[in-house]
N, C-alpha and C positions, 0 to 999 in steps of 0.2 A: 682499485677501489673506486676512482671516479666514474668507472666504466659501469659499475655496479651503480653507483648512487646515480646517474642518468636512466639507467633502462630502469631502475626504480621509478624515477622519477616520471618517465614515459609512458609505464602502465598507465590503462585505462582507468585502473579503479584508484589509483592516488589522483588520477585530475577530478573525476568526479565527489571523491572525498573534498578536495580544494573548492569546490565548486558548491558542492553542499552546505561547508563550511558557509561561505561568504551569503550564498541565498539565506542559510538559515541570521548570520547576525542582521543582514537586511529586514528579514521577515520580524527577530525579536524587537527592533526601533519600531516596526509599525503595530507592534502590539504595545509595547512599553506605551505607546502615543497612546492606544486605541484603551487603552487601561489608565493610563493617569490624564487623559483629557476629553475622556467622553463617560467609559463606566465607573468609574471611581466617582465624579462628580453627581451622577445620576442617582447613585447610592446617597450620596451623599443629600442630596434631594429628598429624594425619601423616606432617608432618616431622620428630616428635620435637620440640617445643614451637617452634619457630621461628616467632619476633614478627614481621613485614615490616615493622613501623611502628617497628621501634626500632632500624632496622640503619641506616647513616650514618656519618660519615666527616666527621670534627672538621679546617675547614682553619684552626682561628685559635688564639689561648688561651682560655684561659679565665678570667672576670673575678677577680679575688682574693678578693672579696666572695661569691663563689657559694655558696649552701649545699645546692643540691638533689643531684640522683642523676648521675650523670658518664653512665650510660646509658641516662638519661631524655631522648629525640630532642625533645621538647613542650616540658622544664624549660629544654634546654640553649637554645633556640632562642629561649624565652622569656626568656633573661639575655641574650641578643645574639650568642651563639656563634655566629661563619660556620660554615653546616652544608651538606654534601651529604646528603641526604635519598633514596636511591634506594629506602630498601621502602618511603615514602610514596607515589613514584613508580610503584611497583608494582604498591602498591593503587589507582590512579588510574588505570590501566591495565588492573587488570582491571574497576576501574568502567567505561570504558570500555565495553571487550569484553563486557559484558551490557548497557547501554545498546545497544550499535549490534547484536545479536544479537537482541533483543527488537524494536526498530524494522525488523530483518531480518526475521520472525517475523508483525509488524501489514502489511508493506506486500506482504509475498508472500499473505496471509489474503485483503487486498481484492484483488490481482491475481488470484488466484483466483476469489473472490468477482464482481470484472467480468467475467470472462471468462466466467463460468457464465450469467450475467445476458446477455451479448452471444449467446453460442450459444442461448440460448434463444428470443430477438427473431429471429435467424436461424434457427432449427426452423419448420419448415411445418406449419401445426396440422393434428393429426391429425381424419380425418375422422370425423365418429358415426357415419355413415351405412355400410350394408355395401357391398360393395366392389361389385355388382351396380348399385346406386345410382350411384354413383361412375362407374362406368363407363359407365353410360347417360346421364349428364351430359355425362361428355365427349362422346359419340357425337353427343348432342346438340347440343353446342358445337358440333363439328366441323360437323354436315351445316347448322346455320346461315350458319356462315363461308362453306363451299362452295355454299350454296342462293344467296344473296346473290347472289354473283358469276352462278352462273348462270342464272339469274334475268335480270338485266341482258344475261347474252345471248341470253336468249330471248325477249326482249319487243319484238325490232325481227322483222324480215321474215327468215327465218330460207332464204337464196337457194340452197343449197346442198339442200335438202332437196325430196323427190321429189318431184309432185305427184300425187295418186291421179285416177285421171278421176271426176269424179262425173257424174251421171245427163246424159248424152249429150253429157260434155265429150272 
């Protein structure tokens, strides 16, 4: 069985999955970053300061002990307040929609990318030679093909053809 779980483990395509894996949680930190400290703020700009990370909806009390900010979503959540969280949700959603915008973006590049690569394997290499050349190639080719064959029917006794008289036939 460990024999099995190694050559598992050696395929090509589990190291590449391991490797996907880790690029993609890399890639998600710098959208999380690129989503809660650049566009989320900018939004927030434009809408006239509007927080998405501090809007939420208190379903419980609040412990008696509490001493933080009442509209601090992180504080309340942090003393055990039941929270609904929808601008957290918000922003995780538009983390989202640039994650899968950007992976839209990498996999349409290489479809493009093979498809230029496959038309090209498909393109009949252009000839160096001028088209005279070219031409008398095939001319070539051709009366080969046809010689061949005729050829083969000239080389038996050909009964149909005249015969001339030669000298006192």
């Amino acid at each position: 069985m460990f024999k099995e779980f190694r050559a598992f483990i050696a395929r090509g395509n589990v190291m590449d999955l391991a490797v996907a894996v880790i690029i993609g949680a890399a890639f998600g930190k710098i959208v999380t970053s690129l989503t809660d400290d650049i566009i989320m703020p900018l939004i927030g700009k434009v809408t006239g300061g509007l927080d998405f990370s501090s809007h939420f909806y208190r379903l419980g009390p609040i412990p008696a002990d509490y001493k933080g900010s009442l509209t601090s979503y992180a504080d309340l959540k942090k003393a055990g307040v039941p929270l609904v969280g929808y601008g957290q949700f918000i922003t995780q959603i538009v983390d989202f929609l640039i994650i899968a915008w950007v992976i839209f973006l990498m996999v349409r590049g290489l479809n493009r990318a093979a498809a230029a690569i496959e038309h090209e394997k498909e393109a009949p290499p252009t000839p160096t030679d001028s088209p005279e050349v070219v031409l008398l190639r095939e001319i070539r080719d051709e009366l080969r093909s046809t010689g061949t064959a005729t050829a083969k029917k000239t080389t038996g006794t050909n009964r149909s053809a005249k015969k001339l008289p030669l000298d006192g036939e």
